[in-house]
N, C-alpha and C positions, 0 to 999 in steps of 0.2 A: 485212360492211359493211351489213347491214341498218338501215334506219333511215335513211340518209345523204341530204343533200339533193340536189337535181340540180346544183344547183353546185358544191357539194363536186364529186360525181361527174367533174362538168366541167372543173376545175380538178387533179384525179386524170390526168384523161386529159390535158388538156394537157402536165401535167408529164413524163407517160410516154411521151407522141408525142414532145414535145421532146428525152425522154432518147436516143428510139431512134433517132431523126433525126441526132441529135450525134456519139453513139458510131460511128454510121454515118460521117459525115463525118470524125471522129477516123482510122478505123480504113482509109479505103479510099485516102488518098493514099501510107501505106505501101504499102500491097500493089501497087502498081505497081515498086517498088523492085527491081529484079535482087534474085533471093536471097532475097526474101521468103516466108517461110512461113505467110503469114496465109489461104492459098487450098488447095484441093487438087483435084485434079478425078479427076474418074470418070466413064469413058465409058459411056452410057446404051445402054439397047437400040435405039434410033435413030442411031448412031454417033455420036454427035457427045458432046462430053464436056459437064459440068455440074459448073459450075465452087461449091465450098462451101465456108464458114470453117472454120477449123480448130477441134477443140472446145478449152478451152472457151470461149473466144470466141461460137462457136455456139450454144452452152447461152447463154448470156448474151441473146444477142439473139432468141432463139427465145422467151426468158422475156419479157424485154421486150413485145415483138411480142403474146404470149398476152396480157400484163396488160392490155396496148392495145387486144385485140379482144374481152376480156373486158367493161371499162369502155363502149365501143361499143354493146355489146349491152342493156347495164344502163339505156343510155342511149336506144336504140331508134336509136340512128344507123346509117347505113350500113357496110356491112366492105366490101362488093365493092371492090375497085379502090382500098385505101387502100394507106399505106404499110406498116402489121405486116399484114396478110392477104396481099399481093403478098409480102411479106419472107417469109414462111409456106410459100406457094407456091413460091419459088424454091428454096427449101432442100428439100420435098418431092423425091423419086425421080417424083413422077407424069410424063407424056407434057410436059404446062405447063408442067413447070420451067424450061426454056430458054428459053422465050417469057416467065414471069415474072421470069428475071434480066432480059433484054435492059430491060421493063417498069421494072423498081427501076431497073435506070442509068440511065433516062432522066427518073425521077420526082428520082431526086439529082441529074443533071444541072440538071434543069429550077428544080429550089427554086434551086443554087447560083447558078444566073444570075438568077432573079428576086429571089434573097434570103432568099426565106420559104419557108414549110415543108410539104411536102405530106401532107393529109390520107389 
């Protein structure tokens, strides 16, 4: 992508925040579903379980997420506290992960009540 203008750039990321935000929204009203196998959990060394998508779903979103923090970076925007760097972190084994899901439901909570979309 060398060469590209910041708008491009910016209209890249849009597209890719947009994608990952949707699939997310697609994806999580099933999993509340008795039955559903979109989740799986693994209990962590701190007991308590950390809850993940099942691959490849996971690949998918994990890819997403990178392009997003990818484009971010190209752009000099911030990553801390967005939605694919949070989504990153959840999916991570580190200590944060559990503090990064609870973080992503309430970033998806929060767009779906306000409507729009968290950066």
């Amino acid at each position: 992508m060398p060469g590209l203008s910041s708008q491009t750039l910016e209209r890249e990321l849009e597209t890719c925040e947009s994608a990952l935000l949707s699939r997310l929204r697609f994806l999580l009203p099933d999993s509340a579903k008795p039955g559903s196998s979109l989740f799986r959990t693994h209990p962590s060394r701190h007991g308590s379980g950390l809850v993940y998508f099942v691959p490849p779903v996971s690949t998918e979103l994990c890819g997403l997420a990178s392009d997003c923090l990818r484009l971010r970076k190209r752009l000099s925007l911030p990553l801390e506290g967005t939605l694919p760097q949070t989504l990153l972190e959840a999916f991570s084994e580190h200590s944060g992960a559990q503090a990064a899901q609870r973080r992503l439901a309430d970033m998806l909570l929060g767009a779906r009540a306000a409507g729009h979309h968290p950066r």
